[in-house]
N, C-alpha and C positions, 0 to 999 in steps of 0.2 A: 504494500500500500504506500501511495504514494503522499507525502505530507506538504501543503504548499509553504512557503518560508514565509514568516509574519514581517510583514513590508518594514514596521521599527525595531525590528532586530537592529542589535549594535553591530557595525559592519566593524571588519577584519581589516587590520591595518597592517599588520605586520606581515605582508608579503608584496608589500610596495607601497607605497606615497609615502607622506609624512609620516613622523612614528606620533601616536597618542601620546599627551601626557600619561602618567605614570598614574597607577586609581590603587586605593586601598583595598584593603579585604574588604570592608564593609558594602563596597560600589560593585564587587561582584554579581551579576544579575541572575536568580533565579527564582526557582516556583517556591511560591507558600505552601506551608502545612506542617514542615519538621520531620523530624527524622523517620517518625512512622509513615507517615504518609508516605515519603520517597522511598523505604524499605517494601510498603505494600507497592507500592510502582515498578521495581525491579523486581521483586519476585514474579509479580503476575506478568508484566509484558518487557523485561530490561531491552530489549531490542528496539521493540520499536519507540517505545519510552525515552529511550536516551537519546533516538534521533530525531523526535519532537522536542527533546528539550534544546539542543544543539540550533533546531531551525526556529527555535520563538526566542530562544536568549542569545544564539552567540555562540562563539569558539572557546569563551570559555563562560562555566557554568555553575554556579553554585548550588551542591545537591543537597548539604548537611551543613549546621554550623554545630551543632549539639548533638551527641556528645564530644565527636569529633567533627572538624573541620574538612569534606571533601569535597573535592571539584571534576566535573568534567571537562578534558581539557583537547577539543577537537581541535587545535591548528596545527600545521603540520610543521610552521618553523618553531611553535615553544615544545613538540615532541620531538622534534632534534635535535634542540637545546637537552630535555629529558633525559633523550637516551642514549644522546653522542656527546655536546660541546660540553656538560658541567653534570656529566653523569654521576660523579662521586656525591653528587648532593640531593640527587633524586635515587634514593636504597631502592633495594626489591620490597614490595611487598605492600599490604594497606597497613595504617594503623586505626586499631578498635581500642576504643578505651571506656569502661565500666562506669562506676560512680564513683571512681578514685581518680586521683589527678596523674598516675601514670599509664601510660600505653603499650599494648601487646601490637607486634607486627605482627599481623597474619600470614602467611603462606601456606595454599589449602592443599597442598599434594605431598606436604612431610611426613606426614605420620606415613606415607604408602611409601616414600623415596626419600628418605631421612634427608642429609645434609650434600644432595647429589649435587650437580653443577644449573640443573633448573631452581631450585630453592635454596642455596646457599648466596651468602652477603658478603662484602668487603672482601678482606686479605684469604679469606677460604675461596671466595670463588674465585677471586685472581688467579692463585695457586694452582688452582684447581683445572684452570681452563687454559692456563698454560703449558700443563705437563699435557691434556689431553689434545689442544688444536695436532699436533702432528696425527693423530688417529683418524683426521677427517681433510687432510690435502687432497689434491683431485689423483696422485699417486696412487691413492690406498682408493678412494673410489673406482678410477677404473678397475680397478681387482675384483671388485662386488657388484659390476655392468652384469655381465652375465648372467649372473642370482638373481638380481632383478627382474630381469627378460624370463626364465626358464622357471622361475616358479610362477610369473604372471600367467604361461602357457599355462603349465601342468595345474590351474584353478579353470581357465577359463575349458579346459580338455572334461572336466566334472559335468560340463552344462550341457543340456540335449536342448536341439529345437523348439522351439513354442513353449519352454520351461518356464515354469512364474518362480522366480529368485527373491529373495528378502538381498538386496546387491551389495546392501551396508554390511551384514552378516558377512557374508559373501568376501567384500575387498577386506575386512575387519581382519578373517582370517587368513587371508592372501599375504596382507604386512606383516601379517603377527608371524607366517612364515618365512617370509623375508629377513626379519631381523630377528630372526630364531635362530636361524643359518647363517647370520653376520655376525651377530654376537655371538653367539654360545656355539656354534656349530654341532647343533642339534636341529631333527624335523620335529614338524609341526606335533607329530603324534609321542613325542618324548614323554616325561614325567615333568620336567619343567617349565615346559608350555602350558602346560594343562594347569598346573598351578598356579602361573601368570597369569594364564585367563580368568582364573577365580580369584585371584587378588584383584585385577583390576575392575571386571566388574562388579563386587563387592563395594568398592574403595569410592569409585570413581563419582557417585552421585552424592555421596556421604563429602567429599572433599568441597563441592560447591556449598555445602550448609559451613564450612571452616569460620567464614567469619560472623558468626551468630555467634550471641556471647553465653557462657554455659558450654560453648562446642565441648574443650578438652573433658569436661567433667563428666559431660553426659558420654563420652566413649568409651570411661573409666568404668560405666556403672554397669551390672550382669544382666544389662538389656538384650532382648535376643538379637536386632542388627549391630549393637557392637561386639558384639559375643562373636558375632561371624565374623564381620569386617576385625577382629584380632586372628583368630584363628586362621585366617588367612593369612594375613599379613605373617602370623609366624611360620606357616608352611614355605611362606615365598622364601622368607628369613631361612629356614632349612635345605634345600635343597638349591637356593645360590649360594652358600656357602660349601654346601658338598660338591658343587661343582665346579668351585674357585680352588678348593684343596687336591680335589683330582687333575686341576689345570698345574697346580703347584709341584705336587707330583712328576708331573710329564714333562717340568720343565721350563712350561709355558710358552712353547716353542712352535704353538701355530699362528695361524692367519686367522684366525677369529677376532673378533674385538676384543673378546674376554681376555686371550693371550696378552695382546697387546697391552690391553691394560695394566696388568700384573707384569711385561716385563719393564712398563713404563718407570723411567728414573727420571728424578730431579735432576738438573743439569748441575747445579750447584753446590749441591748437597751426596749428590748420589742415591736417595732414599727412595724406596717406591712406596706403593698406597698400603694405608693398613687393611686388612680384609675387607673392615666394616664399610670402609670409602670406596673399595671396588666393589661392595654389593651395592653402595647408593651409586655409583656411578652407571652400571652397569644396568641398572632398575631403570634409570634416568632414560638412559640411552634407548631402550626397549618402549619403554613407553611412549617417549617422544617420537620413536621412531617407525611406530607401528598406529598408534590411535592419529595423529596426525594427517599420516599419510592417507589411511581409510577413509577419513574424512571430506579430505581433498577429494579424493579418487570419488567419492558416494555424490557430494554437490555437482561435481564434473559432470555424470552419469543423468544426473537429474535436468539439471539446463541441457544437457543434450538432446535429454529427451522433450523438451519442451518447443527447441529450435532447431528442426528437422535439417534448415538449410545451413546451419552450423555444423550438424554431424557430418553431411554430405562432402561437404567443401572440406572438412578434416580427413574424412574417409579417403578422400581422391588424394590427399598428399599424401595418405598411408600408403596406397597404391602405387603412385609413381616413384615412391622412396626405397619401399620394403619389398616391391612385389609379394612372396609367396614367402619370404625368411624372416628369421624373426629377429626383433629391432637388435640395436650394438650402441656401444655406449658414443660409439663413433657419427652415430646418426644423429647426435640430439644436435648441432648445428644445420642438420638437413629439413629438421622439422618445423621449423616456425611456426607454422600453424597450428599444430597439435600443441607447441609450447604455448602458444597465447591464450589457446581454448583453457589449458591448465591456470594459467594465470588471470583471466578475465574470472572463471573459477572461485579462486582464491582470494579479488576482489568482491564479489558477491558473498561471498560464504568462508570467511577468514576461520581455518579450522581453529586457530585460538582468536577470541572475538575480541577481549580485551584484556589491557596489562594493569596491573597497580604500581605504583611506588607512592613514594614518603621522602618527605621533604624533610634533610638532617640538617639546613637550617635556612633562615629567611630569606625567599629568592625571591626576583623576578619572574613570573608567568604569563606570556601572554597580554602585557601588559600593565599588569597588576603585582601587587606587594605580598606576595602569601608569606604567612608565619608557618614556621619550623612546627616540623610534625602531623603539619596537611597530607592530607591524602589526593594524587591524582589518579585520576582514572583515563588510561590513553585507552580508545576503543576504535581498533581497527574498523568494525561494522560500521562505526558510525563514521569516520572519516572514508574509508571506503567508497562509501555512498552520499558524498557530499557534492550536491550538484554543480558548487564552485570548481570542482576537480574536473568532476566525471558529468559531463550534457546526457543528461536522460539517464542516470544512474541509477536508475533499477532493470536496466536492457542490458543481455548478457552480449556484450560485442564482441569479442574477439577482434575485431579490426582496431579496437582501439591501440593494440601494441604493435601495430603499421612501425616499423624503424627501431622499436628497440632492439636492443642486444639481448640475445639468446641467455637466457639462466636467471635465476631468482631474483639478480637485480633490484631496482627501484622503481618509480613510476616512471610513465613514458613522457619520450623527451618532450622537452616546455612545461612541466609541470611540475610542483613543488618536490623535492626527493623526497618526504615522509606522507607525502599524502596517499602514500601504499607502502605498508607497513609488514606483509604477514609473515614475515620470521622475526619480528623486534625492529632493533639496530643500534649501533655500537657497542660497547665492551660484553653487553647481554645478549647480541642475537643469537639465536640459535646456531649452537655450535655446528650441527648435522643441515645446515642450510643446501647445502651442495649434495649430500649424498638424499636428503627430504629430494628437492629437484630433480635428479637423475632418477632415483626411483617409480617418481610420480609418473614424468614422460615416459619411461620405456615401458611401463605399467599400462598406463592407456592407449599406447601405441600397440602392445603387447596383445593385447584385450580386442582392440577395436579394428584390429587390422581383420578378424576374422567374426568379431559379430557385432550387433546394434540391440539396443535395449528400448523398450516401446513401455513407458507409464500407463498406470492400470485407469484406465477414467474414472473420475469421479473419485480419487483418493488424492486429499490433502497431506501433502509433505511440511512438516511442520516443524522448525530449527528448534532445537531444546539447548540453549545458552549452560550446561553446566561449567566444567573448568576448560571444554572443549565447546565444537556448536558440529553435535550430532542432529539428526534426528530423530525426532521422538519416539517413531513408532516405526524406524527400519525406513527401508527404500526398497517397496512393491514393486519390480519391473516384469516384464516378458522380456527373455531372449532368444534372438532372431539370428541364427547364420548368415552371415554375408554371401548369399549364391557366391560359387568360384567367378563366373561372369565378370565379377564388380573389380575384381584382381587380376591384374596381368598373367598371362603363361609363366 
């Protein structure tokens, strides 16, 4: 749905003319009601909610002043101030704070991925993301081109004719064997997959309630969903660590990630990770690396199926690029098209929708004076679809990335670099940016070089915002053979 922008919105200065004078916190423009009010707003609709609030107030937007201070902060030069030019001062994380004058930073995926490289702060994530960037060069990616390609096969090789697919299901466990066989080099059907699978989704809907206050206690208490959601989390705890000591054993001396990990050294120091930091990292990597990608791959799936002459026009550069083989990490410059369908994608349906941070001390935002300890909320979804960016920004184009460069990049040229966002940016983006990418394109190319997926009429697809933006109720498709005909000899 599309929302008209309210004609005395305060217009956006800072991506050309004069700069504003400078406005206190108090001048911050937002809706009345307090903290409940805005709490019942993002639980029931946070999507479309925050991008009605974005087009009646502004780029930036006051959600909360009580008990904490937070803002929505849609411009795309104060979020690359955020998360690139004075990063050290905007932490990971929201803060919540009680009826006491100190504050708990939130971060909703710890309890599932302790102190990994996604939820860890400061001098630990440095560290942390230091010793791992070599795991993730385009080097070590081309190694895992293949994997990608050959297990997209050996998923889409399960599907017959005319089959009615749940497709989210479907790529869900496609990734999840992807990075089953990067990381751990195990198949899907192992002891440790299986267990993944019930940690996460156990874990994963439970992590979106994280910042409601009571979370930690109530997961404490021998309620039956946290009773599970532990006993998961400790089987995950069991058997990655049986599988770090059996790596330890062997040496550590493969191409899996897991190896690498463990024989990863400090350059400095010489020291490698304690166990417990290659189970969070390792956790990190898996799950980043698997529920992401699904997601991507499922919203793809879905605008395709909506925009027939989208599929069409993808389908024919499958055809004139791959013939009858199946894709190579070599071909992702060959595919433009298929890349921009990915990324046009990824602008509609940002698998993670939005970021938190906290202000460690009094900054400039956007204009404005915020006091230390604010909360901002950057949201892909809503800059995404910000029609100052994107003309007609609920229309799945694909021609929009006409001239960009090939790979996960930034927005297309003439347009601001943060006003598409969907792996972060600066010292926190996602570390797996490149190997997320390569997987994604040879996955849909993989998939789509030999069939097309037709949506069920009459069934609403409906984005469910948790710590991800699945959908709610799966992705109902038919799949359809691509007659040989449509592919070259």
């Amino acid at each position: 749905m599309t929302v008209a922008p309210v004609p005395n919105a305060r217009p956006d200065t800072s991506e050309g003319g004069p700069p504003a004078p400078l406005r206190g916190v108090g001048e911050v423009p937002g809706p009345r009601g307090g903290a409940l009010a805005m709490a019942r707003m993002l639980r029931g609709d946070p999507l479309g909610g925050l991008t009605r609030l974005r087009r009646e107030y502004g780029p930036v937007v006051r959600l909360t002043s009580w008990p904490v201070s937070a803002f929505l902060v849609a411009d795309p030069a104060a979020i690359g101030d955020g998360l690139v030019g004075s990063n050290r001062t905007h932490a990971k994380g929201a803060v919540r704070r009680g009826f006491t004058a100190g504050g708990t930073v939130i971060q909703p995926l710890t309890l599932l991925l302790g102190q990994g490289l996604l939820t860890s702060a400061g001098d630990v994530h440095r560290t942390q993301r230091r010793l791992l960037q070599p795991l993730f060069h385009r080097q070590r990616i081309e190694g895992y081109g293949d994997t990608f390609a050959q297990i997209s096969d050996a998923t889409a090789a399960t599907w017959r004719d005319g089959q009615a697919l749940d497709l989210h299901a479907e790529l869900t466990e496609m990734t999840l064997a992807i990075v089953a066989r990067t990381l751990f080099g195990v198949d899907l059907d192992s002891e440790i997959v299986a267990v993944v699978r019930t940690a996460i989704d156990e874990n994963m809907a439970a992590a979106g309630r994280a910042r409601t206050p009571g979370f930690e206690t109530i997961e404490r208490l021998p309620l039956a969903g946290p009773r599970r959601r532990r006993a998961a989390r400790e089987a995950l705890d069991r058997v990655v660590h049986e599988l770090i000591e059996d790596r330890r054993r062997a040496g550590a001396d493969g191409d899996d990630l897991l190896s690498l990990l463990l024989a990863t050294r400090d350059p400095d120091t010489g020291a490698g990770m304690a166990d417990d930091q290659v189970r969070d990292e390792a956790l990190t990597i898996m799950l980043a690396g698997h529920e992401t990608t699904a997601n991507a791959l499922t919203w793809t799936y879905h605008l395709l199926g909506q925009e027939p002459a989208v599929a069409a026009r993808m389908h024919a550069e499958l055809d004139d690029v791959l013939a009858d083989r199946r894709p190579a990490l070599a071909d992702l410059g060959r595919l433009p098209y298929t890349d921009a369908v990915l990324r046009e994608s990824m602008r509609l349906y940002p698998p993670v929708w939005a970021m938190g941070r906290h202000l460690t001390e009094e900054r400039d935002v956007g204009g404005y004076r915020l006091p230390a300890g604010s909360t901002l909320l950057f949201s892909q979804w809503v800059v995404h679809r910000d029609e100052r960016w994107w003309p007609d920004p609920d229309r799945f184009d694909p021609e929009r990335w006409r001239g960009a460069a090939i790979g996960v990049g930034a927005a297309p040229p003439g347009q601001p670099r943060h006003s598409y966002f969907p792996f972060g940016a600066g010292p926190r983006q996602c570390i797996g940016n490149t190997f997320a990418h390569a997987e994604g394109v040879l996955a849909l190319a993989a998939i789509s070089r030999r069939w097309s997926f037709a949506p069920d009429p009459g069934v609403e697809i409906v984005p469910q915002p948790l710590v991800t933006l699945r959908p709610r109720d799966g992705l109902p498709m038919t799949a359809h053979r691509r007659p040989p005909g449509h592919r070259p000899a």
